[in-house]
C-alpha positions as CSV (number, residue, x, y, z in Angstrom):
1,X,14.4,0.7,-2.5
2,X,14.1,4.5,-2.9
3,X,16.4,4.0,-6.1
4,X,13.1,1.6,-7.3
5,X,10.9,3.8,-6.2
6,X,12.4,6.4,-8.7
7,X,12.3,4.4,-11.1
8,X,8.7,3.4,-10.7
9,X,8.0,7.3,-10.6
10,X,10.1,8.1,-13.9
11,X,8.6,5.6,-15.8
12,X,5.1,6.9,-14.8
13,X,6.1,10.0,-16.4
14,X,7.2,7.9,-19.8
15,X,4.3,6.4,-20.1
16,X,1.1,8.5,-19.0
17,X,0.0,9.1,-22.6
18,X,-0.3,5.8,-23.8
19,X,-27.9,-18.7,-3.7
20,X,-26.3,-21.5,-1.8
21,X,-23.6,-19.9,0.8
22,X,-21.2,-20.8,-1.8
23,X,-23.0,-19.2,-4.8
24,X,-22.0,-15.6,-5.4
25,X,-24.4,-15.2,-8.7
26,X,-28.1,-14.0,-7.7
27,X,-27.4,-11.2,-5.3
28,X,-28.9,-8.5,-5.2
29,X,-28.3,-4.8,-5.5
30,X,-28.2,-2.6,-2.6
31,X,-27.4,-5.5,-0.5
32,X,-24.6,-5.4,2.4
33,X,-22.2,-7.9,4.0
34,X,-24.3,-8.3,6.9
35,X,-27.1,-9.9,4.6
36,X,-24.0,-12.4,3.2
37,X,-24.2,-14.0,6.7
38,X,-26.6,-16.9,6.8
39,X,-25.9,-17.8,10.3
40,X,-26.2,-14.4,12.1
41,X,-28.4,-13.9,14.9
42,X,-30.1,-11.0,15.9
43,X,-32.2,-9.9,18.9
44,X,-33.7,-6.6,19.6
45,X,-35.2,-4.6,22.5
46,X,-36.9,-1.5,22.9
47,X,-35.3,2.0,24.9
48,X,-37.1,4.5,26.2
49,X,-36.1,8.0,26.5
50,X,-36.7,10.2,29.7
51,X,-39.9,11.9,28.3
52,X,-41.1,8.5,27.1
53,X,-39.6,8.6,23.4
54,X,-39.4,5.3,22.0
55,X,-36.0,3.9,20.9
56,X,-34.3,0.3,19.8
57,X,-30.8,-1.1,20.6
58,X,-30.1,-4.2,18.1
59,X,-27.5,-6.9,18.5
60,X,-26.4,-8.9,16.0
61,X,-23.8,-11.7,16.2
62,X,-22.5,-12.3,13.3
63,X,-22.0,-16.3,13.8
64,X,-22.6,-17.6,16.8
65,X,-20.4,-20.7,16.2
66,X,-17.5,-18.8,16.3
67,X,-18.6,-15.8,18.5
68,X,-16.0,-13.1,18.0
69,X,-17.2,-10.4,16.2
70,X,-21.3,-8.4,16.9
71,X,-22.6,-5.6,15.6
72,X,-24.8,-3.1,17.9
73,X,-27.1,-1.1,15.9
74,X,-28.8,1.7,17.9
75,X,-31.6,4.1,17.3
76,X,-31.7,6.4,20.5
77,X,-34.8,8.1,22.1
78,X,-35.3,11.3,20.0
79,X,-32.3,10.7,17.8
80,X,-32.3,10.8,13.7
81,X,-30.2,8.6,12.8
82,X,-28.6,5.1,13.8
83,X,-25.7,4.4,15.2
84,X,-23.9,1.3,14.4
85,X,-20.8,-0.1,16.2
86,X,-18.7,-3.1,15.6
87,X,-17.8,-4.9,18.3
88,X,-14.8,-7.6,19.3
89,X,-15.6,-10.3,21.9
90,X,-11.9,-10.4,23.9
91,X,-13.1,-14.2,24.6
92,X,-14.9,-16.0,22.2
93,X,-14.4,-19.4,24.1
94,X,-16.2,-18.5,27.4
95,X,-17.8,-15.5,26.9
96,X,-21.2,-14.3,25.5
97,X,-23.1,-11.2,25.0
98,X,-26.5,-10.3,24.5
99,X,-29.6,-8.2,25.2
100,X,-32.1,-8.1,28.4
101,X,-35.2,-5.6,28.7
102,X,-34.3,-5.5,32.2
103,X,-30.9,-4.0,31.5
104,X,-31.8,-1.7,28.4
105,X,-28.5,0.8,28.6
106,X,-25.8,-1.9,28.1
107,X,-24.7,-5.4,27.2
108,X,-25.0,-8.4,29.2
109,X,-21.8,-10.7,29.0
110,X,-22.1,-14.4,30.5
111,X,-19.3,-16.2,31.2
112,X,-19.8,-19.8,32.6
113,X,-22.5,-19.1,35.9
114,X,-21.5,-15.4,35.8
115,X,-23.1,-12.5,34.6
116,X,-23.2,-8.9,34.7
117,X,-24.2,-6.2,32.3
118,X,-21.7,-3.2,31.4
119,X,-23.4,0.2,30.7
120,X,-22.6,1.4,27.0
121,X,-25.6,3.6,26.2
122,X,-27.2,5.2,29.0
123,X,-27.4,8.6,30.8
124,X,-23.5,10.6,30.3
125,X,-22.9,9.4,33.3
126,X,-22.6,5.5,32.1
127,X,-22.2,6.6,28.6
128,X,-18.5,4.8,27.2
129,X,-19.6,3.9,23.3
130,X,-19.1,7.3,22.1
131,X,-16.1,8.2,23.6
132,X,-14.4,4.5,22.7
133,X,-15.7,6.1,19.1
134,X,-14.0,9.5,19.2
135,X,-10.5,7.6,20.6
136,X,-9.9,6.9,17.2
137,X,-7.8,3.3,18.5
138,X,-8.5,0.3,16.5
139,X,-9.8,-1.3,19.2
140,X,-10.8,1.0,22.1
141,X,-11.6,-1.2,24.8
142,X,-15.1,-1.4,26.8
143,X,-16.5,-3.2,29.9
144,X,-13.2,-3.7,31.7
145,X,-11.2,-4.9,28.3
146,X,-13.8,-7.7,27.7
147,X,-15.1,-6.4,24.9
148,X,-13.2,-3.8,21.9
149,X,-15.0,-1.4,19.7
150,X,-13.3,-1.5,16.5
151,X,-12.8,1.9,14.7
152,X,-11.9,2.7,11.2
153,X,-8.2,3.8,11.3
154,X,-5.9,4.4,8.0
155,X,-3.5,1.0,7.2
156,X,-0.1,1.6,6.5
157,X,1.5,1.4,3.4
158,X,4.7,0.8,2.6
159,X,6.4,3.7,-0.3
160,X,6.5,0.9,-2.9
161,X,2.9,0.3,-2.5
162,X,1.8,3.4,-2.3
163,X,3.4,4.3,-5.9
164,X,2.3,1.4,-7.3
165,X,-1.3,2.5,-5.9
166,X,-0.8,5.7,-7.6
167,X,0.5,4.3,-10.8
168,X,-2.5,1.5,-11.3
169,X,-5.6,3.6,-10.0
170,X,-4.8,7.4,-11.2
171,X,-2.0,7.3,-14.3
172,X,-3.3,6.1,-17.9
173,X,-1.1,2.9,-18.7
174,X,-0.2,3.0,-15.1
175,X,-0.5,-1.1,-15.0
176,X,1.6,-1.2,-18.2
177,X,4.1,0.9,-16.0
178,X,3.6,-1.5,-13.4
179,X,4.3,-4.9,-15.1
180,X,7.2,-3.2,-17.2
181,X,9.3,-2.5,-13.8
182,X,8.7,-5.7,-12.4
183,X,9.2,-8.0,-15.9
184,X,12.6,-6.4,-16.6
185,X,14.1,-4.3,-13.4
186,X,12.4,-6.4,-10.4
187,X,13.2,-9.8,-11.9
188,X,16.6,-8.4,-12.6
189,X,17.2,-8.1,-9.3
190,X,15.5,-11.3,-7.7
191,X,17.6,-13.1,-10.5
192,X,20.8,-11.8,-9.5
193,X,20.4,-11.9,-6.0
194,X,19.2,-16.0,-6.9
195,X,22.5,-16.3,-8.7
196,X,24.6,-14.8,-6.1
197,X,27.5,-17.6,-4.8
198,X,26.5,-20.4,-2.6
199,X,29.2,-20.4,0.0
200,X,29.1,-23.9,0.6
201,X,31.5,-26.9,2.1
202,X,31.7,-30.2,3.1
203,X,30.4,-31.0,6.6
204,X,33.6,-31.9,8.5
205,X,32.3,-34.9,10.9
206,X,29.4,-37.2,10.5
207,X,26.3,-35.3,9.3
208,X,24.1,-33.6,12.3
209,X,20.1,-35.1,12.2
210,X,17.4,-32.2,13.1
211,X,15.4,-32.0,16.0
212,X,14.3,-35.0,17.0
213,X,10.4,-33.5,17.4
214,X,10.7,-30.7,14.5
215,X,9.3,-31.4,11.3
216,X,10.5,-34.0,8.7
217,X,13.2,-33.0,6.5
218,X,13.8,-32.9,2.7
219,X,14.8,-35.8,0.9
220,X,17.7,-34.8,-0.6
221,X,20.5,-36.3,-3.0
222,X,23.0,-38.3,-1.4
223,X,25.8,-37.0,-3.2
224,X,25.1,-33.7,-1.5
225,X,24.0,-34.8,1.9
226,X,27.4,-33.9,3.2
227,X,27.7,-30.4,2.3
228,X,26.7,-26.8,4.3
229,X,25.6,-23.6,3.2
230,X,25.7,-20.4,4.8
231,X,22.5,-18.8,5.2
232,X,23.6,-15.5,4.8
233,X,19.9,-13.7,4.2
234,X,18.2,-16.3,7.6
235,X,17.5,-13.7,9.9
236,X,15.9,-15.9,12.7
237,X,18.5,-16.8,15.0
238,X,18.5,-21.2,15.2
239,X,20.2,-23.7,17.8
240,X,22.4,-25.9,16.3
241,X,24.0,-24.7,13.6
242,X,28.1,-25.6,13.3
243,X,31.2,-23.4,11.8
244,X,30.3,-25.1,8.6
245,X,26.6,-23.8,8.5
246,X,23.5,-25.2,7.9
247,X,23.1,-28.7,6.2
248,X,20.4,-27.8,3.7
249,X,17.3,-30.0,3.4
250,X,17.5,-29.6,7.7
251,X,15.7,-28.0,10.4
252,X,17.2,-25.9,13.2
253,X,15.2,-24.9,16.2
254,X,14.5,-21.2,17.0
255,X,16.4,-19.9,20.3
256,X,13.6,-19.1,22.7
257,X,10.7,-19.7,20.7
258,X,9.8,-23.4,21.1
259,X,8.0,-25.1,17.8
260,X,9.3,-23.1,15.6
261,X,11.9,-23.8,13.0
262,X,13.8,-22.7,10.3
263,X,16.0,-24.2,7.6
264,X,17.1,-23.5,3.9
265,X,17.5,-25.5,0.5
266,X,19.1,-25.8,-3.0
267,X,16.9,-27.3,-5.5
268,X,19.8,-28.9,-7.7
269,X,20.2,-30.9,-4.6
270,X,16.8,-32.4,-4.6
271,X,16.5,-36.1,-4.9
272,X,16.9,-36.9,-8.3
273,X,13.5,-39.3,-8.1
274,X,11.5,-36.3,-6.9
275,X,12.9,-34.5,-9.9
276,X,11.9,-36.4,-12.2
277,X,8.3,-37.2,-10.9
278,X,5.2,-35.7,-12.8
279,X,7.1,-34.3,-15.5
280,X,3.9,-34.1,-17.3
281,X,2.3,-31.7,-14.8
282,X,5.7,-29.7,-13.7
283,X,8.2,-28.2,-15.9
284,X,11.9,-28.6,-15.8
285,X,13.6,-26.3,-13.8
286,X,16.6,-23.8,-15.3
287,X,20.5,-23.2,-13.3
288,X,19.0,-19.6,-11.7
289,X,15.8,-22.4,-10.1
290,X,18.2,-25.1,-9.4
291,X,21.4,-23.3,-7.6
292,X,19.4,-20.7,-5.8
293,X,19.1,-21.0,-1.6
294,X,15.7,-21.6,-0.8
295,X,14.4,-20.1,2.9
296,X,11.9,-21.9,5.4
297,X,9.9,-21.7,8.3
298,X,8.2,-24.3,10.1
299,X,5.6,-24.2,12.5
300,X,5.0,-27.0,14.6
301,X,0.6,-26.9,14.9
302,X,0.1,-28.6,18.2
303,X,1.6,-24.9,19.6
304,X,0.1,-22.4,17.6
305,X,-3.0,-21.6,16.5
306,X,-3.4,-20.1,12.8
307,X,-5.7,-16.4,12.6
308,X,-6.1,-13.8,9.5
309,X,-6.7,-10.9,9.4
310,X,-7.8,-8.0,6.4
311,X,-6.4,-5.6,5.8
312,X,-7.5,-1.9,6.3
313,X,-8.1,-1.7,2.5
314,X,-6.9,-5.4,0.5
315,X,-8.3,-7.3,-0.6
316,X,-10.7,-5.5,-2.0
317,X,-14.4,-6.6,-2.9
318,X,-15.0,-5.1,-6.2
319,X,-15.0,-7.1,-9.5
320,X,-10.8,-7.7,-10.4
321,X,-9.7,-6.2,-13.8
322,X,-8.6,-9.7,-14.7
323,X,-12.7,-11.1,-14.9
324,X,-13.7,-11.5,-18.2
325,X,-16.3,-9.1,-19.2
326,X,-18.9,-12.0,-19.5
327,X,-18.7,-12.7,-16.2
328,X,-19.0,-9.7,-14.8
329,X,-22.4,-7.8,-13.7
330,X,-22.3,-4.1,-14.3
331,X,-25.3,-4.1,-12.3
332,X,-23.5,-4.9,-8.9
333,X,-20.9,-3.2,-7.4
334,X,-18.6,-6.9,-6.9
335,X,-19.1,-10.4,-7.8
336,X,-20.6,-10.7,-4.6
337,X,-23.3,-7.9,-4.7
338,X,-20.9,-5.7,-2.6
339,X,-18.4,-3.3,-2.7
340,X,-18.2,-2.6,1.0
341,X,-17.5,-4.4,3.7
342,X,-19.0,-1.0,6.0
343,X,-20.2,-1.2,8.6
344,X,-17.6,-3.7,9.4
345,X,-14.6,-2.3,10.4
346,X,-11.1,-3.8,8.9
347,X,-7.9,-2.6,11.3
348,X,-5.0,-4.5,9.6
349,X,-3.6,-5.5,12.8
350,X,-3.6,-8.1,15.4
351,X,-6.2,-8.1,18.2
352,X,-5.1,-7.4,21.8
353,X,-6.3,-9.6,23.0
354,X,-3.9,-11.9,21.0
355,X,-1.4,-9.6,20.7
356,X,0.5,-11.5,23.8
357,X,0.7,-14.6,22.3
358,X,1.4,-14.1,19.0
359,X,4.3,-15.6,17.8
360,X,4.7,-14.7,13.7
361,X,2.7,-13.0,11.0
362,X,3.6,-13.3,7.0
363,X,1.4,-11.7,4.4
364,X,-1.5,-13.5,3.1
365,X,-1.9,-13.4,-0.9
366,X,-2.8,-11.0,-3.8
367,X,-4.5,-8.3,-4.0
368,X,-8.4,-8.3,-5.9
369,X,-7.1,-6.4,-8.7
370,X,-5.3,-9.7,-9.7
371,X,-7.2,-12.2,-7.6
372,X,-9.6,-13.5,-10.1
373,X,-8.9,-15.9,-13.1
374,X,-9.0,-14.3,-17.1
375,X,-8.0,-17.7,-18.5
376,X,-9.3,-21.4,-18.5
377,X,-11.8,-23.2,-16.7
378,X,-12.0,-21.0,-13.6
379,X,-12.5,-17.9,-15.7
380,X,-15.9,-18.8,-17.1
381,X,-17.2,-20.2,-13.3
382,X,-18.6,-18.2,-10.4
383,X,-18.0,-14.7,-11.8
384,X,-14.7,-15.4,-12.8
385,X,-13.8,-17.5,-9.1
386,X,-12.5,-14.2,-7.2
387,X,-10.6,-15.2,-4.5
388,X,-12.9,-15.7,-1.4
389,X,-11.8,-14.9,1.9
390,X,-12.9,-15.0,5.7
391,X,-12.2,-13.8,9.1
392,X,-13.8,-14.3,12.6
393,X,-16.1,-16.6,11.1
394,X,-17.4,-13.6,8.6
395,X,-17.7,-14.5,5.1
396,X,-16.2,-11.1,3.4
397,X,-16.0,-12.7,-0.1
398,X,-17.0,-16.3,-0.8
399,X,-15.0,-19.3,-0.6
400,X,-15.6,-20.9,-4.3
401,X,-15.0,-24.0,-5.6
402,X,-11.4,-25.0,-7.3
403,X,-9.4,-22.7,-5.5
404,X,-6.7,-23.5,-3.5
405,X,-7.3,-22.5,0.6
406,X,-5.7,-22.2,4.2
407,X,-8.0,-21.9,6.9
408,X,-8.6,-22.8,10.4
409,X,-12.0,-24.0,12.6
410,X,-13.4,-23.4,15.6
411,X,-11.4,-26.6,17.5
412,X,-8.3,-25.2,16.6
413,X,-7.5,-27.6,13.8
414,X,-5.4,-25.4,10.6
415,X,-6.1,-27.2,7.4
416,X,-5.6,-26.7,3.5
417,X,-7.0,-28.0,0.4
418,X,-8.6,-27.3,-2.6
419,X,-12.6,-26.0,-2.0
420,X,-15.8,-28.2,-3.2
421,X,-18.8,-26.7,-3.0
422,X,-19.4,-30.0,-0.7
423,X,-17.0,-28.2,1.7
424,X,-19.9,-25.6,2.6
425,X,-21.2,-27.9,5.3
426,X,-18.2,-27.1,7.0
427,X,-18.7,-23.4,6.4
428,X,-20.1,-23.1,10.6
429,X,-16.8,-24.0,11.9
430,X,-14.5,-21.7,9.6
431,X,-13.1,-19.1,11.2
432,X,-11.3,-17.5,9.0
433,X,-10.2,-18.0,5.3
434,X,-8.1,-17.0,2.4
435,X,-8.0,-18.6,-1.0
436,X,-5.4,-17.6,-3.3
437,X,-5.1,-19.6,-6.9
438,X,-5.1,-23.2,-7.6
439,X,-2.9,-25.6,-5.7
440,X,0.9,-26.3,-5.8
441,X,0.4,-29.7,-4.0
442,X,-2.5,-31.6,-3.7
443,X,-2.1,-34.9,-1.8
444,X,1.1,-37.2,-0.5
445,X,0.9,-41.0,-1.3
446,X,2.7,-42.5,1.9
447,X,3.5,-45.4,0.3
448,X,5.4,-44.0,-2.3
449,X,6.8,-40.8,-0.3
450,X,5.3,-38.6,-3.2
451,X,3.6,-35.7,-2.6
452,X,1.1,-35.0,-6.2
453,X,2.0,-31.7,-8.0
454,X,-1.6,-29.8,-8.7
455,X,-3.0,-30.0,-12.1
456,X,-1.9,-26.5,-13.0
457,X,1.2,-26.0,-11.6
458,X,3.1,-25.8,-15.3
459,X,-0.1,-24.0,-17.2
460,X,0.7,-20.5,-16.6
461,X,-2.7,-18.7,-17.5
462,X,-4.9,-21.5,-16.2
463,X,-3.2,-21.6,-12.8
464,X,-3.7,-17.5,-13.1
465,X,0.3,-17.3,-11.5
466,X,1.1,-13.7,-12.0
467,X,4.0,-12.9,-14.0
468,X,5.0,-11.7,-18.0
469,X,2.8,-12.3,-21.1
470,X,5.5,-14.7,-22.2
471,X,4.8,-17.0,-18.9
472,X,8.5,-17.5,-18.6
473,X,8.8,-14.7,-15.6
474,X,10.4,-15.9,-12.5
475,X,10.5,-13.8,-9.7
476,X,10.1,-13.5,-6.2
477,X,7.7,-15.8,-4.7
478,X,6.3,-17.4,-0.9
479,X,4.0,-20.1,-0.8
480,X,2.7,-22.2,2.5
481,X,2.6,-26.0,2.6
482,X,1.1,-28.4,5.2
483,X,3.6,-31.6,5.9
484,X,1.4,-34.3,7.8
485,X,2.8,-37.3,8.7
486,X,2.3,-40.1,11.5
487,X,0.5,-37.8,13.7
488,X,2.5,-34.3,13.6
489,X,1.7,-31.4,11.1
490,X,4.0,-28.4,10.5
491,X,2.9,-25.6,8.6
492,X,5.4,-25.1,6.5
493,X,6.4,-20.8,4.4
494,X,9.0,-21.1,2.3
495,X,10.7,-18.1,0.4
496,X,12.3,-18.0,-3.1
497,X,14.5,-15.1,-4.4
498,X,13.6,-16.0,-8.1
499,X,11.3,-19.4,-9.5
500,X,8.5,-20.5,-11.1
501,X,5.5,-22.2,-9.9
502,X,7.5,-25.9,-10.4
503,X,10.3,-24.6,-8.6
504,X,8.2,-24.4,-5.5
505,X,6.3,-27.5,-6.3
506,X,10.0,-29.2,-6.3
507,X,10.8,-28.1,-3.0
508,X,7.4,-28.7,-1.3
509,X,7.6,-31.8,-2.7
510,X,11.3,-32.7,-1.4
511,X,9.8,-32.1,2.6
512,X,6.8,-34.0,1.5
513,X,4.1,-32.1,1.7
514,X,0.8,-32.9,1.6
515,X,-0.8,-29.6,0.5
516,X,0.8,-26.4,-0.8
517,X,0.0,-23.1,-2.6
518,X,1.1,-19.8,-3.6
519,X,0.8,-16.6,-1.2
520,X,2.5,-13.1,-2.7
521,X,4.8,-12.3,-4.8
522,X,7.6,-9.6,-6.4
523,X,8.7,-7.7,-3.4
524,X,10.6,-8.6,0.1
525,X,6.8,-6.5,1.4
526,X,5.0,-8.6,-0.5
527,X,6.7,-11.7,1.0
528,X,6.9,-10.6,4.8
529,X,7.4,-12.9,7.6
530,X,8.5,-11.9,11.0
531,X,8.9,-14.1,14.1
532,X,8.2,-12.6,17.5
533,X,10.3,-13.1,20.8
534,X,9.5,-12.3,24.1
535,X,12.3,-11.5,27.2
536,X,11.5,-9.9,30.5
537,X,8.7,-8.0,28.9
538,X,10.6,-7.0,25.8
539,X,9.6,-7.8,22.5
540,X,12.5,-8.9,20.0
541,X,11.9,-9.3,16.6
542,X,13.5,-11.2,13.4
543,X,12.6,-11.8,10.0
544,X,13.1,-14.7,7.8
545,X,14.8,-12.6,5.2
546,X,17.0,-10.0,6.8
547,X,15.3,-7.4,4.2
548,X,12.0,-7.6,5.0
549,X,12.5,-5.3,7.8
550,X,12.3,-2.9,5.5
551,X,8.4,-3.3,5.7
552,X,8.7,-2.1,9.6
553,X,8.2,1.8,10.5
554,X,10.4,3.9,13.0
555,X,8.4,6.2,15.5
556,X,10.5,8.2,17.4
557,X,13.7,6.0,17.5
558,X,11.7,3.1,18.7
559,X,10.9,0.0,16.0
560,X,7.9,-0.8,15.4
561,X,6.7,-4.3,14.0
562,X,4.0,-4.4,11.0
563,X,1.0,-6.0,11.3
564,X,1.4,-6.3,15.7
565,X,2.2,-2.5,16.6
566,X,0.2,-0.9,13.8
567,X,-2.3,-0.8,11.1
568,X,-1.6,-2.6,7.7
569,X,-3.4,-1.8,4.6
570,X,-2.7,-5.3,3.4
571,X,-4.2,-9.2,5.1
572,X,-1.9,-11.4,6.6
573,X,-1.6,-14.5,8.6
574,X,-0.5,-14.9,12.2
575,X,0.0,-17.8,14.9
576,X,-0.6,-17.4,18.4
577,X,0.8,-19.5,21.2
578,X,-2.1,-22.2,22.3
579,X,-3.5,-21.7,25.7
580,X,-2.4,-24.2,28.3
581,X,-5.2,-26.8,29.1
C-alpha cells in the first residue's frame, strides 16, 4: 500500500499544471437539516434564573416514530447565546424523554410506569451537559448511561484516503490524477490478483450439502459440482470445510457466531441457463470475470438486525461534481438546500449502546463527489438524483425516486428495492437509509428460479457505475443482495477482486436473489467487512478478505477494529444481534 501511495503522490507532482418529503427542488436558502424533518416534535418550557432572568430549554425529537436521536436547544438565564446539544436515546424501544415545568433543570425519561427526571442544566452542583461537552467522547454518557451526548470528534482516515482527499480537493487535475492511478495501476492489480491460480480439485467422496438452516445455495453447473477450491483470501474461519476445501456455490457456517455464513464462487461455473438469461440487459462476461474466486457473506435476518451509520465527514451534502450544471442551483449550498448537517453531530462509529451486540460492519457506498448521475434519465431528475441517505429515522439527504436502496424499519424488518416516490408513505417507519445507484437485481420469478437483472446493469453511464471513460474498467467491486425464499431472508455481501456490473449480476443471480446493488468500489478500504466474535469478554475479529485489515489502526500494540473502536470518516453498515423476546 505505501508503494501506492507513492505512486498516487508522484503522479500528483506530474500532473499539478494541467416540497413533498421526497422533493428536494423548492428549498430554501438558509435553511437547516432540522427544517428537512417533517415529523419532528418540539416542546418548550421556560427557566428562570436566580435573580428572576428569564430563559428557555427546547426539546426537539427529531421523529418520534423512531425515537433515537433529540436535540436540546438552550438559552440560559442571562446567557448570550444558545446552546445546542444532540442527544442519543440508549433505548429507543421503551424509553422516552421530554420536558415538565415542574422539573425545569433536566430531562424527564419515562420508561413503561416509571419516571424520573435526571438534572442536566441546573445549579454546578447538578450541572453534567457541559462537562459530557468538554470530554470530547463521541458519546459521553448522561443520566446513568440512558441517554449519550454526541460530540463532534475527527473520523479516521485511512493514508489512501487521505491522498486521494488531497489530490481531488487541493491539486489542479488532482481527479485526473485520481482516475489515471486507478484505470491503469489499481485495475492492474485487482486484475492480476483475479487471475491468480485457482487451486482447485475434485471432491473425493459424495458432495457435502450446506447447512441445513443457512441460506440457499448457487445454482451451479453440474459438470463442476464436484470440484473444491481453496479459499486462500476467506478470512472468517467456517465449520465444515474438508482437506479438499470449499465446494464453491456452498455455505459454511461461522465458528461461534450463529447465522452467519460464508462461502465463495467461480462465475465460469454458473449454470449455463443463468448465463445465458437476459442477454439483452447483461453483457457477456470475459476469462479475468469468469475464472476469478468470488467471496460471500451471508446473514441470516431473523438474528440480526441491520443499522447505518454516517460518517464523520461522507457522504457529503453538497451538490456532486458529476450534476449536470442544469440541474444544479448556485443559489443553495446542496441539492437539498444544505450543506451541513450541524447541529447534528456525525461520529462514524457504532453506538454503545449497540456496541455489545454487534456482530459485523462493511462500508456503505460512494462518496457525494460521485454519488449523483451526469448521464441518462436520472441526470435530468431531482437535481441530478443525489444519492439520499438516512439514519436514526433522520432524513440527511432525500431518498429519490429510481435509485436503488437498503434500509431497515422500525419492526425490525431489513428490506431493498428500488424507491417510488409512492414509497414516501413509508418514510415514518425508516430508520435508516442509503441509496447508492440503480439496481443489480430487481425481482425473482419463483416459478422460473430467475432472479430479473435491472434495466441498467449493461449501460455504463446510465447506471452511473464508476469506472474509465471507455466503460470497459473492471475493478474491485462489493455489492449486497437480499435472497428471500419460502419464508427465510439472508442478506447476502459479496466481494469481487476484478468485474463489471454483469459479473455481479451473474453471481447474485446464481444464489437467486431477489434484490441486489452495488456498494463501493477500487480498494480492499473501500470494500471492508469485518465480523465480530465474542469469548470470555474478548473481542476477536476477522475479515472477509484477509487484507482488509489493513483498514484497522494499532494503538499501543493493541488492535483496534474500524468502525466499533473508533471514529470513521466514511458510512457504513452494521448488524446487531436481536434481542431475545
Amino acid at each position: 500500500m505505501r508503494g501506492l501511495l507513492f505512486v498516487l503522490l508522484f503522479s500528483a507532482g506530474l500532473f499539478a499544471s494541467p416540497a413533498a418529503v421526497s422533493e428536494s427542488a423548492g428549498r430554501e436558502a438558509g435553511g437547516t437539516i432540522i427544517d428537512m424533518q417533517p415529523f419532528r416534535q418540539t416542546h418548550s418550557i421556560g427557566i428562570k434564573g436566580a435573580a428572576g432572568q428569564q430563559g428557555s430549554a427546547t426539546l426537539i425529537n427529531l421523529n418520534p416514530g423512531v425515537n433515537v436521536w433529540y436535540l436540546l436547544l438552550l438559552s440560559r438565564p442571562g446567557a448570550s447565546e444558545q446552546e445546542i446539544y444532540h442527544l442519543e436515546n440508549g433505548d429507543a424501544t421503551s424509553r422516552r424523554l421530554s420536558l415538565d415545568e415542574s422539573n425545569p433543570y433536566g430531562l424527564v425519561i419515562a420508561s413503561g410506569k416509571e419516571r424520573s427526571v435526571c438534572d442536566l442544566w441546573g445549579p454546578d452542583s447538578r450541572e453534567s451537559l457541559r462537562p459530557a461537552r468538554k470530554s470530547g467522547s463521541a458519546f459521553a454518557p448522561l443520566c446513568e448511561g440512558r441517554i449519550y451526548l454526541r460530540n463532534p470528534v475527527k473520523g479516521q482516515r485511512t493514508a489512501l484516503e487521505s491522498v486521494t482527499e488531497v489530490l481531488r480537493d487541493q491539486v489542479p487535475g488532482g481527479e485526473l490524477v485520481i482516475s489515471s492511478v486507478r484505470d491503469t495501476l489499481f485495475a492492474y492489480l485487482y486484475q492480476r490478483r483475479a487471475e491468480e491460480r485457482i487451486d482447485s480439485k475434485t471432491l473425493s467422496g459424495a458432495p457435502r450439502s450446506g447447512p441445513v438452516d443457512g441460506p440457499l445455495p448457487a445454482s451451479m453447473d453440474a459438470v463442476q459440482a464436484a470440484k473444491t477450491v481453496k479459499p486462500v483470501e476467506l478470512g472468517i474461519d467456517v465449520e465444515g470445510v474438508g482437506t479438499d476445501g470449499m465446494i464453491p456455490g456452498n455455505w459454511y457456517a461461522a465458528k461461534g457466531n450463529p447465522g452467519i455464513y460464508a462461502g465463495v464462487i467461480v462465475p465460469g461455473w454458473i449454470a449455463p441457463e443463468i448465463m445465458r438469461s437476459h442477454r439483452d440487459l447483461v453483457n457477456g462476461l470475459d476469462s479475468v470475470e469468469l475464472g476469478q474466486l468470488v467471496y460471500l457473506v451471508a446473514f441470516d435476518l431473523q438474528r440480526f438486525d441491520l443499522r447505518y451509520s454516517l460518517g464523520t465527514d461522507q457522504p457529503g451534502l453538497g451538490w456532486s461534481p458529476r450534476a449536470i450544471p442544469q440541474m444544479r442551483d448556485k443559489t443553495l449550498p446542496g441539492p437539498d438546500g444544505i450543506g451541513t448537517s450541524a447541529p447534528l453531530v456525525r461520529t462514524g462509529r457504532v453506538s454503545p449502546a449497540e456496541a455489545g451486540r454487534t456482530v459485523a460492519a462493511f462500508i456503505g457506498g460512494f462518496k457525494r463527489h460521485h454519488g449523483a448521475f451526469k448521464y441518462g434519465d436520472l441526470s435530468l431528475k431531482n437535481h441530478g438524483s443525489h444519492y439520499g441517505f438516512m439514519e436514526s429515522g433522520v432524513v440527511f439527504s432525500t431518498l429519490q425516486p429510481g435509485l436503488a436502496t437498503l434500509y431497515s424499519l422500525t419492526d425490525g424488518r431489513v428490506d431493498m428495492r428500488t424507491w417510488t416516490r409512492e414509497d414516501n408513505k413509508i418514510l415514518p417507519k425508516v430508520v435508516d437509509a442509503r441509496q447508492n445507484g440503480v439496481p443489480l437485481i430487481t425481482g425473482f420469478d419463483p416459478s422460473l428460479r430467475m432472479s430479473q437483472p435491472g434495466p441498467l446493469v449493461a449501460r455504463w453511464g446510465m447506471g452511473n457505475w464508476s469506472g474509465s471513460e471507455d466503460a470497459l474498467l473492471q475493478t474491485m467491486r462489493a455489492g449486497a443482495a437480499l435472497q428471500e425464499l419460502n419464508g427465510r431472508r439472508f442478506l447476502i455481501y459479496a466481494f469481487f477482486w476484478s468485474a463489471t456490473p454483469s459479473a455481479m449480476t451473474r453471481v447474485f443471480q446464481a444464489y437467486q436473489c431477489r434484490y441486489a446493488m452495488l456498494l463501493d468500489m477500487n480498494a480492499l478500504v473501500h470494500t471492508y467487512l469485518a465480523v465480530y466474535g465474542r469469548q470470555e469478554g474478548q473481542l476477536s475479529l476477522q475479515h472477509l478478505i484477509r487484507g482488509m485489515s489493513e483498514a484497522d489502526v494499532y494503538v499501543k500494540g493493541r488492535y483496534i477494529p474500524r468502525f466499533l473502536g473508533f471514529s470513521d470518516d466514511r458510512d457504513f453498515f452494521y448488524l446487531i444481534r436481536k434481542e431475545k423476546p
